[in-house]
C-alpha positions in Angstrom: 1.1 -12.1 -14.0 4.6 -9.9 -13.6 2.9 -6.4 -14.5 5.9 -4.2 -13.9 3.5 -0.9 -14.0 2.1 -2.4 -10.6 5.4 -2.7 -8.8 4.5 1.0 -7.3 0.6 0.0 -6.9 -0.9 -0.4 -3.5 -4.7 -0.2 -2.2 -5.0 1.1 1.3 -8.4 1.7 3.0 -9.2 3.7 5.7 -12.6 3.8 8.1 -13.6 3.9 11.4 -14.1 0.5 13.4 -16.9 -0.9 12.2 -17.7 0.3 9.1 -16.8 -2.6 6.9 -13.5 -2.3 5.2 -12.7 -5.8 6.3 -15.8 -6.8 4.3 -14.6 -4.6 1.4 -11.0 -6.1 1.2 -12.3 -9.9 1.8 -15.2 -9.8 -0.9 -12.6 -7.8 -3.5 -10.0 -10.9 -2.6 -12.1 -13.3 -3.3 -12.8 -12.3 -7.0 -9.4 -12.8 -7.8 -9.8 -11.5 -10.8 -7.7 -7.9 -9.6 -4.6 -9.4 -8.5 -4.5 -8.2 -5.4 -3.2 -9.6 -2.2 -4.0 -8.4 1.6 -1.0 -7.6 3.4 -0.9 -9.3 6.5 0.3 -7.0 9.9 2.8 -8.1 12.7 0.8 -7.1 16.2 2.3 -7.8 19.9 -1.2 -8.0 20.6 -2.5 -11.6 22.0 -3.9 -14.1 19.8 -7.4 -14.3 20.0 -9.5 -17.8 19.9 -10.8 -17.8 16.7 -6.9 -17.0 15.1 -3.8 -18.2 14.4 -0.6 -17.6 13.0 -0.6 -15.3 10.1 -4.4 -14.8 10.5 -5.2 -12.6 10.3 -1.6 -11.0 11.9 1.8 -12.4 13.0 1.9 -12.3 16.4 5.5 -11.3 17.9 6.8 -10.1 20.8 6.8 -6.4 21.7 11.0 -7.0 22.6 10.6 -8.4 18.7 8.7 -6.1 17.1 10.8 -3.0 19.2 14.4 -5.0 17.0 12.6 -4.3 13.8 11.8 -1.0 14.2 15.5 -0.5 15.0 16.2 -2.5 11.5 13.8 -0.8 9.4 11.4 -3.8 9.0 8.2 -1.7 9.0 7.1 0.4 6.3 5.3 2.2 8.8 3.7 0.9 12.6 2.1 2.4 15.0 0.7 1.7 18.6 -2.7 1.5 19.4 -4.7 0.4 22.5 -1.1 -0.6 24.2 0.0 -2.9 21.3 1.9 -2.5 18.1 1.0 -2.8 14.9 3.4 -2.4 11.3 3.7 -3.3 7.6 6.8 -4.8 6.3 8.3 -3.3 3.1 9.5 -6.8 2.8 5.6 -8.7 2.2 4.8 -6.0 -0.2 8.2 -6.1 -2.3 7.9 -9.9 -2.3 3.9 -8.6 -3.8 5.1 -7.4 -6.0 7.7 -9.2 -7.6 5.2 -11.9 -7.7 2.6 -9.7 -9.6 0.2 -9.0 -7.0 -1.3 -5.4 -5.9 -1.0 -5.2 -1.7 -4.3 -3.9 -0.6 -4.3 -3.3 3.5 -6.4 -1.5 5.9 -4.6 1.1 8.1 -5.4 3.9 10.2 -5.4 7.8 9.0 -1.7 7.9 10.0 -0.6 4.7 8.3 -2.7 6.0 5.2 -0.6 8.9 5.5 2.6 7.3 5.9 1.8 4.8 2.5 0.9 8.0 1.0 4.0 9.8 1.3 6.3 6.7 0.6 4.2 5.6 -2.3 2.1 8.8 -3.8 0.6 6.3 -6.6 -1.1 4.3 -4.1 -4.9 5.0 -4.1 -6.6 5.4 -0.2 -10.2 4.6 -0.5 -12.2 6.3 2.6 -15.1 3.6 3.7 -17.5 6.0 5.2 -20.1 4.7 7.4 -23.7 6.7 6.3 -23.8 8.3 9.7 -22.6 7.6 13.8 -25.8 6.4 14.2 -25.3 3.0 11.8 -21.7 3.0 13.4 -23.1 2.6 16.8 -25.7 -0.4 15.4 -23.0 -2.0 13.4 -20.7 -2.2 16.8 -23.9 -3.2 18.9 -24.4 -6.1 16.1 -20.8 -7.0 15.9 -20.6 -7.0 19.8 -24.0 -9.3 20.1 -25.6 -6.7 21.5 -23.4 -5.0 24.0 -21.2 -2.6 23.1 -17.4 -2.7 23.5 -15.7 -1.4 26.4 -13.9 1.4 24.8 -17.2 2.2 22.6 -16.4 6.5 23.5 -13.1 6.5 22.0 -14.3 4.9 18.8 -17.0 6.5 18.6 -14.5 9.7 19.2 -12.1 8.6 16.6 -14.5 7.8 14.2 -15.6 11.7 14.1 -11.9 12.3 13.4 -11.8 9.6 10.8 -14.6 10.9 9.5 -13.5 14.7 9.4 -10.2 13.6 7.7 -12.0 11.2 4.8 -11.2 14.3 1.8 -8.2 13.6 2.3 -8.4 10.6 0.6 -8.4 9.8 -3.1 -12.1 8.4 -3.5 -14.7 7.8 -0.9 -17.3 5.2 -0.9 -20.3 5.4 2.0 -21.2 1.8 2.8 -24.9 2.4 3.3 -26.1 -0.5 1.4 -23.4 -3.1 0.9 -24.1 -4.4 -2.7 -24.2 -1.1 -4.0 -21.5 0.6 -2.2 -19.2 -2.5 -3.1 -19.8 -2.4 -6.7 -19.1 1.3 -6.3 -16.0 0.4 -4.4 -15.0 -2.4 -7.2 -14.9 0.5 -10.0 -12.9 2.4 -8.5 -10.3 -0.2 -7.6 -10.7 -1.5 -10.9 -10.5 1.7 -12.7 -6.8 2.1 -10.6 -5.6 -1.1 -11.5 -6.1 -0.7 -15.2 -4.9 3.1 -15.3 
């Protein structure tokens, strides 16, 4: 599968939390018909029950994760909620030289940042159909209650929202099938370009 056209291809998603583009990326993986592989993020932040090592982050120390930034390790990081998150240019030269397409989520900035180091990479925008199906989403994700820091998301997801013509293609995840299949095309439609 050594495709060197896709050596400067990359997906990146964007959305505000809660509005599915883990869904997207996991459902598009698991078709494996795209070649694309989900880059996996290094985070200070601590490991929660239900994950481990290298899922769905590496887990490193802030003093470690503060070294690489002075080496160059990230191909862009940032800090949110008081832990650090980044993407190494290593995982997604290693992509691909082994064929593969990285697809990742980020935030707007990281979107930016992929943007400007690699302007063939397509950002799909997930939009959620309004703040009102935001809000339900977190209330079902959150079994009811809503997270402690609901305001700011709901805050940042008007921002995300405001900034989603920015991307290259947006998809509004109203209903799931259809939105994914919508979502598929123009992933697909990249790839083969």
């Amino acid at each position: 599968m050594h495709d060197s056209d896709n050596m400067s291809k990359m997906v990146i998603v964007v959305a505000p939390s809660g509005a599915g583009k883990s869904t997207f990326i996991d459902e598009v993986i698991k078709l494996k018909i795209l070649g694309l592989k989900d880059t996996i993020t290094f985070t200070t932040r601590d490991m929660r029950s239900s994950e481990s090592e290298g899922n769905p982050y590496f887990f490193i120390s802030e003093e470690d994760f503060k070294e690489k930034i002075k080496n160059h390790f990230f191909v862009e990081w940032a800090n949110v909620h008081s832990s650090y998150y980044g993407t190494s240019m290593e995982q997604i030269r290693n992509y691909w030289l082994d064929g593969y397409v990285p697809i990742m989520d980020v935030d707007i900035q990281g979107a930016i940042t992929f943007k400007s180091k690699f302007p063939e990479s397509l950002v799909v925008f997930i939009n959620p159909p309004n703040l009102e199906a935001l809000k339900d989403r977190l209330l079902k994700r959150g079994g009811g209650t809503l997270p402690k820091d609901f305001d700011l998301r709901m805050e940042n997801a008007q921002k995300e929202m405001s900034w989603a013509k920015n991307a290259d293609e947006i998809v509004v995840n109203d209903d799931f099938d259809t939105s994914f299949k919508e979502f598929l095309i123009i992933v697909e439609k990249y790839l083969t370009s």
